[in-house]
C-alpha positions as CSV (number, residue, x, y, z in Angstrom):
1,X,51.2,163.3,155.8
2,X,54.0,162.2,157.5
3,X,56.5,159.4,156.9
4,X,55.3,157.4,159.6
5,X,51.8,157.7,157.9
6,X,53.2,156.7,154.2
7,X,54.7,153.8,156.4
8,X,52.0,152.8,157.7
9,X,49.5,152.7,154.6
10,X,52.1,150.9,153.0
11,X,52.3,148.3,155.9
12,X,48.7,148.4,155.8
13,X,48.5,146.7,151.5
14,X,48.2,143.3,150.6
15,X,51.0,141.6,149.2
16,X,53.0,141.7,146.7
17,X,51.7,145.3,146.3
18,X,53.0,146.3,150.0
19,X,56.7,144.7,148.9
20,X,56.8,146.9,145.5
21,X,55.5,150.0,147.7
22,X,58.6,149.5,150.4
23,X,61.0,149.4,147.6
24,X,59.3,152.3,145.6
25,X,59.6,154.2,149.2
26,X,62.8,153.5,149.6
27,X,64.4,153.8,146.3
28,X,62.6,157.5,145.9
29,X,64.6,158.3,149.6
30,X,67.9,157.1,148.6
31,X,69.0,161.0,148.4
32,X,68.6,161.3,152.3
33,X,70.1,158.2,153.2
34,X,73.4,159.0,150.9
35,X,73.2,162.5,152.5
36,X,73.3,160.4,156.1
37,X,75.8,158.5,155.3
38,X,78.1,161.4,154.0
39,X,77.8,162.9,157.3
40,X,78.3,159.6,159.1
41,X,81.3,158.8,157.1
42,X,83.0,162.6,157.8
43,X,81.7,161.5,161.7
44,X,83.8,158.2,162.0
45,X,87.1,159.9,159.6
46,X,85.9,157.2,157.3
47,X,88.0,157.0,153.7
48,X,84.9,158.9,151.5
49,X,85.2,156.2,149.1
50,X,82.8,154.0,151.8
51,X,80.0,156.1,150.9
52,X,78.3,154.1,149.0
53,X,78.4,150.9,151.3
54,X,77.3,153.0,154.4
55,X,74.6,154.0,152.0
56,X,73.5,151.0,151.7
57,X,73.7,150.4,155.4
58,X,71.4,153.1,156.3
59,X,68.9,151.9,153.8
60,X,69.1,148.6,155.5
61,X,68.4,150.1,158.7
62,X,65.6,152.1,157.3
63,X,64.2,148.8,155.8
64,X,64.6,147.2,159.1
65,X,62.3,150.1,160.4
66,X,59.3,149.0,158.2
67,X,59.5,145.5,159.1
68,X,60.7,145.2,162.6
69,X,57.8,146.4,165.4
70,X,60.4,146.3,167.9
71,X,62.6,148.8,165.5
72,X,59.6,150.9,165.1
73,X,59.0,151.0,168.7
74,X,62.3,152.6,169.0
75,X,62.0,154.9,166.1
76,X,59.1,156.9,166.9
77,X,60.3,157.4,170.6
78,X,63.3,159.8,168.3
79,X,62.8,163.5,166.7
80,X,61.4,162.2,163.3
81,X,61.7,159.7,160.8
82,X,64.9,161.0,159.1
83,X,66.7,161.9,162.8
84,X,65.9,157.6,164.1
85,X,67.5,156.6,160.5
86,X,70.4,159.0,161.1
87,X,70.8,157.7,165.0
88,X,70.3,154.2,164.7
89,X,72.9,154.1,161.1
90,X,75.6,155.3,163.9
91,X,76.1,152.5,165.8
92,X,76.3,150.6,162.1
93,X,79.0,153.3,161.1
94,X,81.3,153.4,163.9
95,X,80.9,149.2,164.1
96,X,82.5,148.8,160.4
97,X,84.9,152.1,160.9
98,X,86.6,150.2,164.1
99,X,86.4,146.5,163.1
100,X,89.6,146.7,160.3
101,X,87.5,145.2,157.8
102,X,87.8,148.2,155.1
103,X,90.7,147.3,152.9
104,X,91.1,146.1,149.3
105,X,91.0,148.0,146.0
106,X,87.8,148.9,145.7
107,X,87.3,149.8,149.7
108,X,85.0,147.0,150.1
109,X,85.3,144.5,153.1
110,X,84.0,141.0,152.2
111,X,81.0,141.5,154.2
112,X,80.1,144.6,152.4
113,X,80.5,143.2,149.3
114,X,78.5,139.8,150.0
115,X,75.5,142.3,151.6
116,X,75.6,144.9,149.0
117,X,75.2,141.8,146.4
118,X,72.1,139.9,148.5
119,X,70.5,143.2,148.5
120,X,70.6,143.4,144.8
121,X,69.4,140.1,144.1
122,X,66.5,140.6,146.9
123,X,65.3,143.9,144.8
124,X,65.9,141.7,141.6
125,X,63.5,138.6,143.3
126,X,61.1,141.3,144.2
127,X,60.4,142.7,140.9
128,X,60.6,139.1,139.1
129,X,58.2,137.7,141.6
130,X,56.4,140.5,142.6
131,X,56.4,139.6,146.5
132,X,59.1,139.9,148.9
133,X,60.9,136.7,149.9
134,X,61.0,135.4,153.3
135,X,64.5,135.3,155.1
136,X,65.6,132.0,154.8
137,X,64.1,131.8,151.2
138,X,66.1,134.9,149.8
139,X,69.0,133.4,151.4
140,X,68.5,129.6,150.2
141,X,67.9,131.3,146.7
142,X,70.9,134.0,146.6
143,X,73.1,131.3,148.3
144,X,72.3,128.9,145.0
145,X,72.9,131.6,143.1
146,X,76.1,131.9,144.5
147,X,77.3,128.4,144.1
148,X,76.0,128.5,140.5
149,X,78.1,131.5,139.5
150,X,81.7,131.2,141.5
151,X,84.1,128.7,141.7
152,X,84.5,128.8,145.2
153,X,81.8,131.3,147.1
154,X,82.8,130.1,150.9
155,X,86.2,130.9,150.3
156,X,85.1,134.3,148.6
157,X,82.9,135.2,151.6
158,X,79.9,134.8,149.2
159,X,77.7,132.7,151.1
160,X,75.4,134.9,153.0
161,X,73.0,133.8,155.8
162,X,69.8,135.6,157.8
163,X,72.3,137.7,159.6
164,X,73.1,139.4,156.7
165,X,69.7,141.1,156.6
166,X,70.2,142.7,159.7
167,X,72.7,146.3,160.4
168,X,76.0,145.4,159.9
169,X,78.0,142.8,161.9
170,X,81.8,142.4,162.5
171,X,83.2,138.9,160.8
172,X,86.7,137.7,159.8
173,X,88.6,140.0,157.5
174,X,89.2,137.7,153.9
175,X,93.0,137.1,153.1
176,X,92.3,137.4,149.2
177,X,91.3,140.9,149.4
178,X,94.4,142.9,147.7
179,X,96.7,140.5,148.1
180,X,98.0,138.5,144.6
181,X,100.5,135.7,146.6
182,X,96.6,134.7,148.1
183,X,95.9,133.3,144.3
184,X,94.1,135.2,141.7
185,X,91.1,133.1,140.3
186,X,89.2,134.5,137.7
187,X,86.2,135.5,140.3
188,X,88.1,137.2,142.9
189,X,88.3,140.8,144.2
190,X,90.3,143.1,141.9
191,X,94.5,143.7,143.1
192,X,95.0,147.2,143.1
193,X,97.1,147.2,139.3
194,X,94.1,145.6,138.1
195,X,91.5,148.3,139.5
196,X,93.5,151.0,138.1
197,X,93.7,149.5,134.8
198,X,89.5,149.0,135.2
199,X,89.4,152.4,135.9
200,X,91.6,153.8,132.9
201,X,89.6,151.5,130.6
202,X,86.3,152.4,131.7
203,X,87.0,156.2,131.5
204,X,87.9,155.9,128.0
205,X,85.6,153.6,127.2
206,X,82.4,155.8,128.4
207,X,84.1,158.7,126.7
208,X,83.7,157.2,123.3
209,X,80.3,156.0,123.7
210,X,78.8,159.2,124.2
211,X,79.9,162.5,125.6
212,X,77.9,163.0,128.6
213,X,78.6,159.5,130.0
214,X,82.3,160.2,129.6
215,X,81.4,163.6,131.8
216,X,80.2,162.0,134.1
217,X,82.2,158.6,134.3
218,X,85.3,160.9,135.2
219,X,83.0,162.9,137.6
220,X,82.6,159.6,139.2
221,X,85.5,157.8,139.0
222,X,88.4,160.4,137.8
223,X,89.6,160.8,141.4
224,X,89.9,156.9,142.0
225,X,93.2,157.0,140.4
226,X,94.0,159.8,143.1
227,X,96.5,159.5,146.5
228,X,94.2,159.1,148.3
229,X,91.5,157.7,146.0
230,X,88.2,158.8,146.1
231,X,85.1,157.7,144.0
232,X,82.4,160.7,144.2
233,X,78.7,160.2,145.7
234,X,75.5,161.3,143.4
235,X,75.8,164.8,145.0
236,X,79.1,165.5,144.0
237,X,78.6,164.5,140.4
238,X,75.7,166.7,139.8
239,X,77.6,169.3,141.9
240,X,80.2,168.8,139.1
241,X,78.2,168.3,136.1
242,X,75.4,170.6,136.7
243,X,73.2,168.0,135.3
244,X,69.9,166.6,136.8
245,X,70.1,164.2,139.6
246,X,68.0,161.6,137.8
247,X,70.2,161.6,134.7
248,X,73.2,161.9,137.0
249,X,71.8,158.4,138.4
250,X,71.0,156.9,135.1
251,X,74.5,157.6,133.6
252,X,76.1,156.1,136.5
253,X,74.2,152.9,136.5
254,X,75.7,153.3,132.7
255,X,79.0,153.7,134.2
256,X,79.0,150.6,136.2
257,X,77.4,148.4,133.9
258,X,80.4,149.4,131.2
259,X,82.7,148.2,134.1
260,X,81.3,145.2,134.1
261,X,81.4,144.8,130.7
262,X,85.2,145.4,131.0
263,X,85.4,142.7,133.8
264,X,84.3,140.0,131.8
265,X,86.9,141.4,129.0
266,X,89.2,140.8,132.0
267,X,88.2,137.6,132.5
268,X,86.6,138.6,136.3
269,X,83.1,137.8,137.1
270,X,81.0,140.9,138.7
271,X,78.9,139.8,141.7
């Protein structure tokens, strides 16, 4: 069976089963789309540190695939499955790697960041509701969300809208990013003294709680603190660690819910 055929059986199921399937599909995949974005990233001399957000963006485009005939249409005119993800996350790569919106501590543009955070709460409304929201209701709901939780989410770049379910678009590069004299409030992006100290924290905070999440917190994180910095994909930490890839996965999920513990110690709210 091919993937067009597991796409098209899922396609073919009533909701809410169909949603939970598309996210099962995708989530059990996520190893070829970091392994496309990896060579997409080397492709475009992106910083490696991006690979996470292209990741993300090529899981988008694959999601795109399932929903969008006209996407489709496309796709299986390509090689295969894997080869239309690959070619249509190109034109989403080289967009972000020439429109100057990569900066910050953390690598993230604003855009990235606001995406990356609607896609989490659309898998977290999924599983909740067990359906998949329309467009303008996952936005109405994450954009409430928003509004809820920060003091000032236009400012911040938090307020999404339906373009933001689509492959990445150029928009206006925010002045906060890694910048103190644009004011610090207690919800804004890290400054680069603050991420280190994250970092240092977090390292020696995952050490103490157990020994193979402090093996694989500095697999993950140890070359942040590096010139220049790097934060390692899945891949490299089980290339590092020699442990399983689920368990890999699972510790760093670990990893980044200890830094958000340390953010609110910080007084900064995670997205």
């Amino acid at each position: 069976m091919t993937e067009w055929d597991i796409i098209d059986s899922i396609n073919a199921l009533p909701e809410p089963e169909r949603s939970v399937r598309i996210n099962d599909f995708l989530t059990e995949r996520i190893g070829i789309f970091e392994n496309v974005a990896v060579k997409l990233v080397r492709r475009y001399s992106m910083d490696p540190h991006m690979v996470p957000d292209i990741t993300q963006e090529v899981m988008m485009v694959a999601y795109n695939i399932f929903n969008d005939p006209k996407e489709r249409k496309k796709a299986e005119k390509t090689k295969g499955w894997i080869y239309a993800i690959y070619l249509f996350s190109q034109n989403v790569a080289k967009r972000l790697s020439e429109s100057g919106e990569v900066t910050g501590s953390s690598g993230m543009s604003t855009t990235v960041r606001r995406r990356r955070a609607l896609m989490k709460f659309r898998n977290e409304q999924s599983a909740l509701l067990g359906r998949e929201l329309k467009p303008a209701e996952l936005i109405e709901a994450f954009n409430k969300k928003m509004l809820e939780s920060r003091s000032d989410p236009k400012r911040q770049g938090m307020l999404a809208t339906e373009a933001d379910l689509q492959p990445f678009r150029p928009a206006e590069l925010d002045p906060s990013l890694n910048t103190a004299a644009a004011g610090h409030e207690s919800d804004c992006p890290l400054i680069p003294a603050e991420a280190r100290k994250l970092i240092r924290l977090m390292l020696s905070e995952c050490a103490e709680r157990d020994r193979e999440l402090g093996v694989v917190a500095k697999a993950f994180y140890g070359e942040a603190l590096g010139e220049p910095p790097h934060i390692a994909t899945p891949a490299e930490v089980v290339a590092e660690t020699g442990l399983p890839i689920k368990q890999v996965r699972s510790l760093m999920r670990t990893v980044e819910d200890v830094a958000v513990e340390i953010l609110g110690q910080m007084g900064v709210q995670s997205a």
